[in-house]
Structures are given as C-alpha cells and as structure tokens.
KEDRENBA-546476 format. One record per residue (C-alpha): residue number from 1; x, y, z. Coordinates in Angstrom, 1 decimal. Each point is the difference from the previous one (the first is absolute). Last residue first. Example, Ala and Ser with C-alpha at 12.3 -4.5 7.8 and 13.67 -1.06 7.14 Angstrom:
<atoms>
[2, [13.7, -1.1, 7.1]]
[1, [-1.4, -3.4, 0.7]]
</atoms>
This chain:
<atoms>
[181, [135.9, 102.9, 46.9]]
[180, [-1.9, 1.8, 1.8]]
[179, [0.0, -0.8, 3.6]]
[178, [-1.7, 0.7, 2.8]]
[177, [0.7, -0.1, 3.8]]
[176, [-2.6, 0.1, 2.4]]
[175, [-2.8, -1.5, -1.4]]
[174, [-3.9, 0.2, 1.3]]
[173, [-2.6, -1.5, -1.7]]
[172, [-3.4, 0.6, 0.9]]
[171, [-2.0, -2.8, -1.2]]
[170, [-3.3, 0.2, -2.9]]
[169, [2.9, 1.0, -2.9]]
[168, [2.3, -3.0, 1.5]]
[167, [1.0, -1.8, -3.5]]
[166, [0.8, 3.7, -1.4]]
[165, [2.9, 0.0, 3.2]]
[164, [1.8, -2.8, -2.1]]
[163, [1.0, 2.8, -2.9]]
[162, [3.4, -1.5, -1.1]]
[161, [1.5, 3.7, -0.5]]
[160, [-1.0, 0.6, 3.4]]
[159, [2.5, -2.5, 1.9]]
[158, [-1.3, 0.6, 3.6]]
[157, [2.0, -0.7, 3.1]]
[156, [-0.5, -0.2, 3.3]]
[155, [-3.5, -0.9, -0.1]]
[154, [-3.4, 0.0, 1.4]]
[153, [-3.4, -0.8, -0.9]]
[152, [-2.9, 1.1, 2.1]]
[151, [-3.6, -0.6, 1.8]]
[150, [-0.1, -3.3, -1.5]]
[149, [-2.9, -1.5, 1.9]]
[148, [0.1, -3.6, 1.2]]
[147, [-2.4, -2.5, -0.7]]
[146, [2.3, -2.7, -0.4]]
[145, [-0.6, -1.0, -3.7]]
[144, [0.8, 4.4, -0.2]]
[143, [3.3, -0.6, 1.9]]
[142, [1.0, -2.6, -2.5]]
[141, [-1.5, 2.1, -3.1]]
[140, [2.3, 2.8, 1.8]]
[139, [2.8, -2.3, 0.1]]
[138, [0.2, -0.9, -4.0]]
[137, [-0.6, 3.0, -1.1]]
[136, [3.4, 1.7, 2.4]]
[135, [2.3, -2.8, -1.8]]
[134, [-1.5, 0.9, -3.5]]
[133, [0.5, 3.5, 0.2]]
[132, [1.8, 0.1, -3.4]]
[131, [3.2, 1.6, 2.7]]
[130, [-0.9, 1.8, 3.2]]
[129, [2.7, -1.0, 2.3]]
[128, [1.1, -0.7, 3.7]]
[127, [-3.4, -1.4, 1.1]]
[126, [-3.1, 1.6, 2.6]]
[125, [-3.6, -1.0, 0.2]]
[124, [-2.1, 2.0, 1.9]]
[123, [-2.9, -1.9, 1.8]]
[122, [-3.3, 0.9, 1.3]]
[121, [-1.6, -3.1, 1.7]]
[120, [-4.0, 0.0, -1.4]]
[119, [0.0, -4.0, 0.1]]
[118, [3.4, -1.2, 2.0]]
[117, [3.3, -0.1, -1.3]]
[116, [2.9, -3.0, 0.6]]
[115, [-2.9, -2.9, 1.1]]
[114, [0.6, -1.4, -3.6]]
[113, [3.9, 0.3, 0.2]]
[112, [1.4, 2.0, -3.0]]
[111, [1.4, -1.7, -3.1]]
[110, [1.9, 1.6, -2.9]]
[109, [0.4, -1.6, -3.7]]
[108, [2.9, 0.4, -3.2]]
[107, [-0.4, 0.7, -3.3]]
[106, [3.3, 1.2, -2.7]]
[105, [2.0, 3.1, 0.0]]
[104, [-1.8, 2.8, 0.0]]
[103, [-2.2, -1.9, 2.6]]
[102, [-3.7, -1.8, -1.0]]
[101, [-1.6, -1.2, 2.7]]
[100, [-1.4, -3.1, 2.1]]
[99, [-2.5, 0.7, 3.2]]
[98, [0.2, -2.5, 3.0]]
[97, [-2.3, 0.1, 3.2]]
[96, [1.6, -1.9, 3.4]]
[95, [-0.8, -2.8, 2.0]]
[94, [2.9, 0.1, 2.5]]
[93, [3.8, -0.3, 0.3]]
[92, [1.0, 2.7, -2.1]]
[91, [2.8, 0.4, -2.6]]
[90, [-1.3, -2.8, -2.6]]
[89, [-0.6, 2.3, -2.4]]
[88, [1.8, 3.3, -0.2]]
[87, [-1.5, 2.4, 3.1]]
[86, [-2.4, 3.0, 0.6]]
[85, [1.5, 1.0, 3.9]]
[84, [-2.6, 1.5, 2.2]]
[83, [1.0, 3.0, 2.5]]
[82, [-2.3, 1.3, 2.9]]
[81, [-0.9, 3.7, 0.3]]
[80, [1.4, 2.4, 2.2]]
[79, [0.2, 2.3, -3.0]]
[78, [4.0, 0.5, 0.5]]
[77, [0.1, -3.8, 1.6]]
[76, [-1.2, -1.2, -3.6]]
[75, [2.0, 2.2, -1.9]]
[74, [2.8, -1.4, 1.6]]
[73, [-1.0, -3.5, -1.0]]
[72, [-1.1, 1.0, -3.5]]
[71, [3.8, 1.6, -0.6]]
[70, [1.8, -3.4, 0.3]]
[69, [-2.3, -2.7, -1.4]]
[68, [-1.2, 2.0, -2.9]]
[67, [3.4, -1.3, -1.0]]
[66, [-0.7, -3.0, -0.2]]
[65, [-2.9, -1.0, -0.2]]
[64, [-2.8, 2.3, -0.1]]
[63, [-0.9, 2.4, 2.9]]
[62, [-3.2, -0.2, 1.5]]
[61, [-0.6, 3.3, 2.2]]
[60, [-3.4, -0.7, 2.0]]
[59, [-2.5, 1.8, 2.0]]
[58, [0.6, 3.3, -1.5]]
[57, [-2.6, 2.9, 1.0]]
[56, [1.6, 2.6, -2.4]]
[55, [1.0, 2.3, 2.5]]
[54, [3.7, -0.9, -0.5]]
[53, [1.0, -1.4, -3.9]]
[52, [1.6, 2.6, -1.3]]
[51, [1.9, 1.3, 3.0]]
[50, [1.1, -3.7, 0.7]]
[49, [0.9, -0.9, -3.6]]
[48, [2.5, 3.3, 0.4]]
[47, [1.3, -1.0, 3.6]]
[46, [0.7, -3.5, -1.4]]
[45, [2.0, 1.1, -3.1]]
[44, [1.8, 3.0, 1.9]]
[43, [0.7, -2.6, 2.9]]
[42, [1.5, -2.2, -2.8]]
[41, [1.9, 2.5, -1.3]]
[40, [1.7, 1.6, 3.4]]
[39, [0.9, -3.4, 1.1]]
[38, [1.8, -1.3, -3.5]]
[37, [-0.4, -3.3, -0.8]]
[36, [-3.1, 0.2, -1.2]]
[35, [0.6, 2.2, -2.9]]
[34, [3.1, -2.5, -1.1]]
[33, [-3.1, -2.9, 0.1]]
[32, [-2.2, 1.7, -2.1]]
[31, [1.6, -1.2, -3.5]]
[30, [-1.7, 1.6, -2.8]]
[29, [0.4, -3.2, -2.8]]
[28, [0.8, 1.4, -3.9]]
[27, [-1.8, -2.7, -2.1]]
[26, [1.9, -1.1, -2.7]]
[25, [1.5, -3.3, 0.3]]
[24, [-1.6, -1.3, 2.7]]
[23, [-0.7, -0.2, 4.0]]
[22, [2.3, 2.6, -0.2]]
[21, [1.5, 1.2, -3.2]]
[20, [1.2, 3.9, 0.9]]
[19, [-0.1, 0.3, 4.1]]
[18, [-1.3, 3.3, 1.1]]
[17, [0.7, 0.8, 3.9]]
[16, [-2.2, 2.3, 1.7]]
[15, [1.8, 2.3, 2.6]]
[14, [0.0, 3.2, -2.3]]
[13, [-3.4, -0.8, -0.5]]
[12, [-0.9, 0.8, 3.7]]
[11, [0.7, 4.0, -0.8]]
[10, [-3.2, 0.0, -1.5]]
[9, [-1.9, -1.3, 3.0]]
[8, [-1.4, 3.7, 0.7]]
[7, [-2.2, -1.1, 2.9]]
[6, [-4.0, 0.9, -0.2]]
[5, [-0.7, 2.0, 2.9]]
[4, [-2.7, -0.3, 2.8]]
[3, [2.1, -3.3, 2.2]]
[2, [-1.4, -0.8, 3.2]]
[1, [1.8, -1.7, 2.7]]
</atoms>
C-alpha cells in the first residue's frame, strides 16, 4: 500500500498524556503510551510514518529503546524493511558498539550489535520524542561507526521550544507532533 498524502496528526495530541514532574521536578513528561492504546491512533501514527517514509529505499527502521521499540517495528513491516533495536548497556548478547550522552536530565549510553547495520545500509531511525536531541546524536554516531547511512530521523513528538532538530541540520527530520511550550 502506498501512501501520497502527508496525515493531519493533529488530532493525535488529544491522546498524548502530559505528566507535570516526571522523571523530575520540573520537566512536563508527553506520555505516548495513552496514544497507543487507542487502535484508530496508533494506526494513524504508523500509517503517517509509513506515507513519509515509503519510496525512500529503507533497509532498516532502528527504533531506540523503549519506546522506539513499539512504532519502529511496524514501521519496519510498512517499508518491508527489517527492524534493529538501539539498547541500554548490557541489553544484547553480542559484541556491541557503545556511545555515552548527555540527557536533560543527567548521561546515560545505547548499544547496537556490531553485525546490526551493514556498510552503505540506509537506515531511518525512529523514537517517541524530540527533546535536546541528545538520544537521536548518540545513535546516528552509532549507525555512522557502523557504516550505515542516515537517510532520516523520525519522531512522534517534537518539543520545538528546546530546539533538538538544529543538532540534525545535515538529516531530514521528520516530527509529527510538535510542541511549543
């Protein structure tokens, strides 16, 4: 199936859940998980990745733990492409390449499996949110040690007002919710 128009996911936000203080005092958390739960807005999610992303020779969705972990798979059989999950450390049973980063709320590391991408693979990597953008940086220089080729960057949400997207400037990023404040 082939999707030609961009999907109006404006209506989604009324099925995103904001939750004042969460991990911490003061950030306001956009909660996917009540979107997902309902059948008619997580097709609309998939379906509008999907008409984004079709005809744009994917070989690979990765989608970044955890909740990259639910859309990228769908994605994945949408662009009959395969799925790779980017992990916490310690996750994956073989030799794997690490990459520390800075969060809004402290530093953290992802691992992918060495054999995950092959040289010249082209790979959209999908998450939940667009925050700083330090998440998202710290995969692509993963799938970039790999030899992989970030043909986009995908997300749920987008917080504009924290700017993460001006990390990307050489990426196409592609958000389909954003937020202002």
């Amino acid at each position: 199936m082939v999707l030609k128009e961009k999907i109006n996911c404006e209506p989604l936000k009324e099925l995103v859940r904001t939750v004042p203080d969460f991990p911490k005092p003061g950030i306001l958390f956009y909660d996917i998980t009540t979107l997902l739960k309902d059948k008619t807005g997580f097709a609309q999610l998939i379906d509008a990745f999907a008409a984004y992303y079709i005809g744009k020779e994917v070989d690979l969705v990765l989608g970044i733990e955890a909740r990259g972990f639910i859309f990228g798979p769908a994605l994945a059989y949408r662009l009959n492409a395969g799925f790779v999950p980017v992990r916490k450390p310690k996750k994956l049973p073989a030799p794997t390449a690490k990459v520390t980063y800075d969060l809004e709320y402290g530093t953290d590391s992802l691992e992918i499996h060495l054999d995950a991408i092959e040289p010249g693979q082209r790979v959209v990597i999908v998450d939940d949110l667009l925050a700083t953008g330090g998440t998202m940086e710290a995969t692509v220089k993963l799938v970039r040690q790999l030899g992989g080729e970030v043909v986009g960057l995908g997300f749920a949400i987008e917080l504009d007002f924290l700017q993460g997207a001006a990390k990307f400037k050489e990426y196409d990023v592609f958000s389909l919710l954003h937020y202002d404040e």
